[in-house]
VOMIRO-591721 format. One record per residue (C-alpha): residue in three letters; x negated, y negated, z negated; chain. Coordinates in Angstrom, 2 decimals, decimal comma, padded with zeros to 5 digits. Last residue first. Layout:
N
ALA/X/Y/Z/A
...
This chain:
53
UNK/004,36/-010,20/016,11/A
UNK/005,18/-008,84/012,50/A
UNK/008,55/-008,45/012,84/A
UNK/009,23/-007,56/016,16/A
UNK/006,74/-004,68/015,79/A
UNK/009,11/-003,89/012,99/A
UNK/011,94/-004,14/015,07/A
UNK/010,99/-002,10/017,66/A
UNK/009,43/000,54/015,00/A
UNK/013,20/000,92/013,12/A
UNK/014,16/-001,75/011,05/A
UNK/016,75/-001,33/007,68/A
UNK/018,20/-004,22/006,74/A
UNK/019,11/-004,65/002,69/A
UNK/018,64/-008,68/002,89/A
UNK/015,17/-008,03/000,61/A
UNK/014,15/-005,62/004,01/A
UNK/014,31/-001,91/004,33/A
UNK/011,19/-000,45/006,57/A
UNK/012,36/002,38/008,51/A
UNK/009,59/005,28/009,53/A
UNK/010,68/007,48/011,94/A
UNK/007,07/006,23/014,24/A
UNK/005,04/007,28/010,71/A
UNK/003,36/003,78/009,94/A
UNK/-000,05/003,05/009,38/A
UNK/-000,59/002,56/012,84/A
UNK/001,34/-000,50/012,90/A
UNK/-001,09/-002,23/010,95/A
UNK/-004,21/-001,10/013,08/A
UNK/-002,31/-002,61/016,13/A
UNK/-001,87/-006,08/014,31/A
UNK/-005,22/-006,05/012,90/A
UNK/-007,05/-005,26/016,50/A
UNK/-008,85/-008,80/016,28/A
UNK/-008,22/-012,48/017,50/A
UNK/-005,06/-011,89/018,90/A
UNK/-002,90/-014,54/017,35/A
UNK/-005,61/-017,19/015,28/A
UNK/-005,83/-016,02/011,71/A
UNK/-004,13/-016,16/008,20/A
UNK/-001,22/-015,06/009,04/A
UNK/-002,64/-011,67/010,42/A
UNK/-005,24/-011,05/007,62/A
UNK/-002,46/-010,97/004,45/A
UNK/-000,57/-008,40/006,57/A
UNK/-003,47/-006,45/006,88/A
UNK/-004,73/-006,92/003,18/A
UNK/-000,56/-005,99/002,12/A
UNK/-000,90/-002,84/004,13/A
UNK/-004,24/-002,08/002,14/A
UNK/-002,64/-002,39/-000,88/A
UNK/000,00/000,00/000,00/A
């Protein structure tokens, strides 16, 4: 988990595309996975890409 959070942490806080830290941070997830939001939304990999791009 902690290193999810470093990823995350690393893509806001540099210039789109600089690195492979978007690509590594999708990797960490199984492609069934569904990430739940605060709101109660469950996204599927689409919408997680979505999320993060």
């Amino acid at each position: 988990m902690v290193v999810l959070h470093q990823l995350i942490e690393r893509m806001f806080n540099q210039p789109s595309g600089e690195d492979d830290t978007f690509h590594l941070l999708l990797s960490h997830f199984h492609l069934d996975f569904r990430m739940v939001t605060p709101q109660g939304r469950q996204l599927d990999l689409n919408q997680r890409e979505e999320l993060f791009r």
